[in-house]
N, C-alpha and C positions, 0 to 999 in steps of 0.2 A: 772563832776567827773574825767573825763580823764586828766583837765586842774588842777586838784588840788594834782591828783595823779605824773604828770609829775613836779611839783613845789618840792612836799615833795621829789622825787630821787633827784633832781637838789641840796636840800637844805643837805640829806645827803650827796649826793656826793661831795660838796663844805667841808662840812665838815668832812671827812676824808683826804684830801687834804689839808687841813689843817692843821691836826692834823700831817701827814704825814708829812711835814714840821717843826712842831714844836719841838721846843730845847727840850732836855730833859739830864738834867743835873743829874748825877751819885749820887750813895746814899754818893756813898767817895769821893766825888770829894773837892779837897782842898780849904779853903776859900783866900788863896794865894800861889802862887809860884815865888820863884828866878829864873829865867833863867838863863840856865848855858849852857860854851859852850858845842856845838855837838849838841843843843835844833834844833827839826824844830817844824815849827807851826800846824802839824802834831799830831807828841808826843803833845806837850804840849796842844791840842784841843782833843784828846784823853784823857788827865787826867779829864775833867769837863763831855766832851760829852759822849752818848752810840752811838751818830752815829758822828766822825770824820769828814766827807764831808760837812757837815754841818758849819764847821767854818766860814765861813766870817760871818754868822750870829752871834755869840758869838763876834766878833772883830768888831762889827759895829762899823760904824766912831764914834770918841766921844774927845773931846776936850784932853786926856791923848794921846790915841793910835790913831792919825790921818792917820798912814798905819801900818797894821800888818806887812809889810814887813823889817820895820823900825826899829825892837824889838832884841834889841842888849843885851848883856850877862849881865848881872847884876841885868837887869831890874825888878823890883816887879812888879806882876801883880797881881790882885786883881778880885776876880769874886764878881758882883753885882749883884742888882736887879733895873729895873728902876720905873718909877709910875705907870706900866701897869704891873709889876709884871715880867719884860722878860730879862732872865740873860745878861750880857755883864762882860767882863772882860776889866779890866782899869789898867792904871799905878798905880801903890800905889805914895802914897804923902810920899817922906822920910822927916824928921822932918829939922828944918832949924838951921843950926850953926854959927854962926859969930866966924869964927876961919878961920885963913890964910889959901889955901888951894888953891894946883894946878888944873886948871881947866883940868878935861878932856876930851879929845877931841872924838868923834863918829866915828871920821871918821881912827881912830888907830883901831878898830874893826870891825869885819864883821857883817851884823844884818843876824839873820836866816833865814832861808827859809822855804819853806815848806816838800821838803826834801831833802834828801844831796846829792844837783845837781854834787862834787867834782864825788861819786860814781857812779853816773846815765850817765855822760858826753859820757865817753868811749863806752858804749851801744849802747847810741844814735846814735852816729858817724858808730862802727864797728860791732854789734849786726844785725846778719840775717840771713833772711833763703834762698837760691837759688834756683830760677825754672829751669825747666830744658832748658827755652831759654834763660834764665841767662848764663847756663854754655855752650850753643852753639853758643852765638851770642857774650858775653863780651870777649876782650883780654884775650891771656894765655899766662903764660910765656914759653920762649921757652929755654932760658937758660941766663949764666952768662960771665962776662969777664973774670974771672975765673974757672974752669972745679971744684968749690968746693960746694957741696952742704950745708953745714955752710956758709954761706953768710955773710959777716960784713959789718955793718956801710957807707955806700958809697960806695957798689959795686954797679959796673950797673947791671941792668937785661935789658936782649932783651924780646921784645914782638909782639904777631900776634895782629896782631889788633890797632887800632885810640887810639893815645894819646895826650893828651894837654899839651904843657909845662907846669910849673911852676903849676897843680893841682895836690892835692891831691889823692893818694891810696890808695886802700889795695886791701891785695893779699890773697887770701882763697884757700882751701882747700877742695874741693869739697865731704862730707861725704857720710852716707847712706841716704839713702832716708826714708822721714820721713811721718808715714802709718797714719791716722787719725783710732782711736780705734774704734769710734762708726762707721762710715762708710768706711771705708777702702778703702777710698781716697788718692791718695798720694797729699802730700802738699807744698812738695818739697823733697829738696835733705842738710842737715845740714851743715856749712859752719864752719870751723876753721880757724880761723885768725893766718894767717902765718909770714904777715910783713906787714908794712906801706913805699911806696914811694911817691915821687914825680916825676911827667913826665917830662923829659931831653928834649927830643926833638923826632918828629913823624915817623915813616918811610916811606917807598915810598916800596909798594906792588908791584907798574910794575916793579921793578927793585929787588924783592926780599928783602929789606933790611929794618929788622926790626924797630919798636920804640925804645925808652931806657928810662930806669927807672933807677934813682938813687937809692938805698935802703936808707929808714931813719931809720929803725929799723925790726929786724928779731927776732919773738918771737919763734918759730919754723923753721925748716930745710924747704927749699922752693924748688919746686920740679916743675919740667916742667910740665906743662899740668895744674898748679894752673890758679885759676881763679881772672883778675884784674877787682877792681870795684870801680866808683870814689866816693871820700866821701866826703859826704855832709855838710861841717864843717858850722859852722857859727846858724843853725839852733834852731830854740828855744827851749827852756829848760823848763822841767815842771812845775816852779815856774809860767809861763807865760800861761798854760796850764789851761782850768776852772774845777776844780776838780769838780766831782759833781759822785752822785751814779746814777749808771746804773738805768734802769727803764725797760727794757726789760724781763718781766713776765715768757714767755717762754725759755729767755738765760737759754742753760747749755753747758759750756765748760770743756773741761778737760787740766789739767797738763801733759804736753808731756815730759818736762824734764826743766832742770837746765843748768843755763851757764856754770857753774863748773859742772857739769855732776854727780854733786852728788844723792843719793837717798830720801835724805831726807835734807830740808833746814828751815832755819831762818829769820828775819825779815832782810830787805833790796835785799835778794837774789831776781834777778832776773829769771824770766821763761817764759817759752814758752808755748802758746795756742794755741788750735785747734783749735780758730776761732778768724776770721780777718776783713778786711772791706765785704766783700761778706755775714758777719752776723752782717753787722752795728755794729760793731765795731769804737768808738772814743775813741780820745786820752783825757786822761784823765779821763777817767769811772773807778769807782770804784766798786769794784765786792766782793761775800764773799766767800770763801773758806769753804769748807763744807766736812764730812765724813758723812760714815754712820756708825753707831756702828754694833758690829761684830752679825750675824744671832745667833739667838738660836732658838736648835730644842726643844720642850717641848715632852718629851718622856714617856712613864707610870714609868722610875727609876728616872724621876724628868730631870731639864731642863738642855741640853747642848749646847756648843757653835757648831756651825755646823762644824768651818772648825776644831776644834777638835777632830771629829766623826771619827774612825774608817773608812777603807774600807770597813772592812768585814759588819760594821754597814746598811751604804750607801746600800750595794747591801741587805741588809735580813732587812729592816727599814718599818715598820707599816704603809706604807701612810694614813692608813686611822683611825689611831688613832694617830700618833705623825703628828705635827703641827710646821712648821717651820714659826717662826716670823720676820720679817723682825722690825727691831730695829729703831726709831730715826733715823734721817739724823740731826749732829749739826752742826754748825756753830762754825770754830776753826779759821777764823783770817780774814784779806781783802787783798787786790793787789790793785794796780793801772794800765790800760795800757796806757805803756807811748810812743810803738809804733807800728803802726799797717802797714803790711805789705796783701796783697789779701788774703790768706786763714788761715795766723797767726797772731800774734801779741804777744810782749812782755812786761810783767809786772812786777813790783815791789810789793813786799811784803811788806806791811804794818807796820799790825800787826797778831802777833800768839800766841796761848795759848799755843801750843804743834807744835812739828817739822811737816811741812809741808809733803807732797808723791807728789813720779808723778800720782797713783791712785788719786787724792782728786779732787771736780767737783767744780766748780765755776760759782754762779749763781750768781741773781742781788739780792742787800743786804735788 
């Protein structure tokens, strides 16, 4: 009985797992699309799918779309069905002309990616948060060959601390320090990117005589006591990244802020989360953004919103006949993170029905 009862879980649970995995193609989802530029495979697996991460599945190999990475502006794609009933999206077949005709060439256009790595590049590179043996232990600058705090183009900067010729910079800003909401951890210290160098040549401590940095660019006033940190250029980009949804039941992160420091943001903006490799954390997990709709109190004069309610309400209120409901938690859009740092990491926004908050929690989708 034991041995037939452990078969039937095995066989549901193979089959949810399943099911969990399986395509599920949109009620509107178009029976073709033109690719056009600014397309990633992203958006456009978005238009068929309800779950996006999902794509390689939909672009499985097939003699049309031999790499989804390949799918260059023009292209017709076509959503199919194959003999097992399981969609794929394929090149359309344009009709055939016998008429003189330039051929042209694939390689005068960029194929898409999966998203717009031009945007994401810069993050990669200079997107971070600072510990605080970061800002004790990395070079700072001490000053310039000029006594100007507008820095231009080719100044040098002196520096305390080891430098390598000919690598790469950047110089930050050492912010406030940044308090984790739920637990009241600090998770570092927010870092403003100041300027980008490259290291001149090293100095020699037993003689007092700093490094020096050329500036390549000053996006900000750069101030003694910034902090220098080498950047890691060359590093992979998320197209190369295995996109896949999070699976992590009990993940809940929150929205700490915006690179643009805005309060509310849009599809592609990147942001910052409360948790990092130390909450398993990988690159490339996709995650869903989520609100909760606003409380309402059901009152005997019929139901209000709570944070509407009165003060005077709040202190003389019925507890024990008005009844405060806690509303829906929805689902308003996804992120991606695309990198992950010890107790943060930062992500790209997806997609959103409505503008994102630093309030809003992000769980696995």
């Amino acid at each position: 009985m034991l041995k037939r009862i452990l078969i039937i879980i095995f066989c549901l649970f193979s089959a949810i797992n399943a099911f969990a995995d399986e395509l599920q193609i949109k009620d509107n989802a178009p029976k073709s699309y033109t690719v056009v530029e600014g397309d990633t495979l992203w958006d456009i697996s978005a238009m068929f799918l309800n779950e996006p991460w999902l794509w390689p599945k939909l672009w499985r190999l097939n003699p049309d779309i031999t790499n989804p990475h390949l799918i260059y502006p023009g292209d017709e794609l076509r959503l199919v069905y194959d003999e097992n009933g399981e969609p794929r999206l394929v090149k359309g077949k344009p009709s055939l002309k016998w008429t003189p005709a330039v051929r042209k060439q694939l390689k005068d256009q960029n194929p898409i990616t999966i998203l717009p790595l031009e945007q994401l590049a810069p993050y990669l590179n200079y997107a971070t948060v600072l510990t605080q043996q970061d800002i004790d232990t990395l070079p700072h600058i001490l000053g310039g060959d000029e006594k100007y705090r507008s820095n231009v183009d080719g100044a040098l900067l002196y520096v305390k601390g080891e430098i390598v010729a000919n690598k790469n910079y950047a110089i930050y800003h050492p912010g406030e320090e940044i308090i984790d909401p739920e637990t009241n951890e600090s998770l570092g210290f927010s870092a403003t990117l100041v300027g980008t160098a490259k290291g001149l040549r090293n100095g020699n401590p037993s003689e007092n005589l700093p490094a020096t940095l050329s500036l390549d660019n000053a996006t900000r006033e750069i101030r003694a006591g910034d902090v220098v940190s080498p950047v890691n250029e060359g590093q992979l980009l998320p197209a190369f990244y295995s996109v896949r949804a999070a699976t992590e039941e009990q993940f809940n992160a929150r929205i700490l802020s915006s690179y643009n420091n805005a309060r509310e943001f849009g599809k592609f903006e990147v942001v910052l989360l409360n948790k990092g490799a130390n909450n398993n954390v990988v690159l490339g997990s996709v995650y869903s953004i989520n609100r909760p709709s606003p409380a309402v109190i059901e009152t005997k004069n019929g139901p209000v919103y709570e944070e509407d309610a009165s003060s005077w309400y709040r202190l003389t209120r019925d507890k024990n006949s008005d009844k405060t409901l806690q509303m829906p938690i929805e689902r308003i859009g996804h992120l991606m993170v695309f990198k992950v740092q010890q107790k943060t990491s930062f992500a790209i926004i997806l997609s959103t029905v409505k503008a994102v908050r630093i309030e809003d929690t992000i769980t696995a989708p």
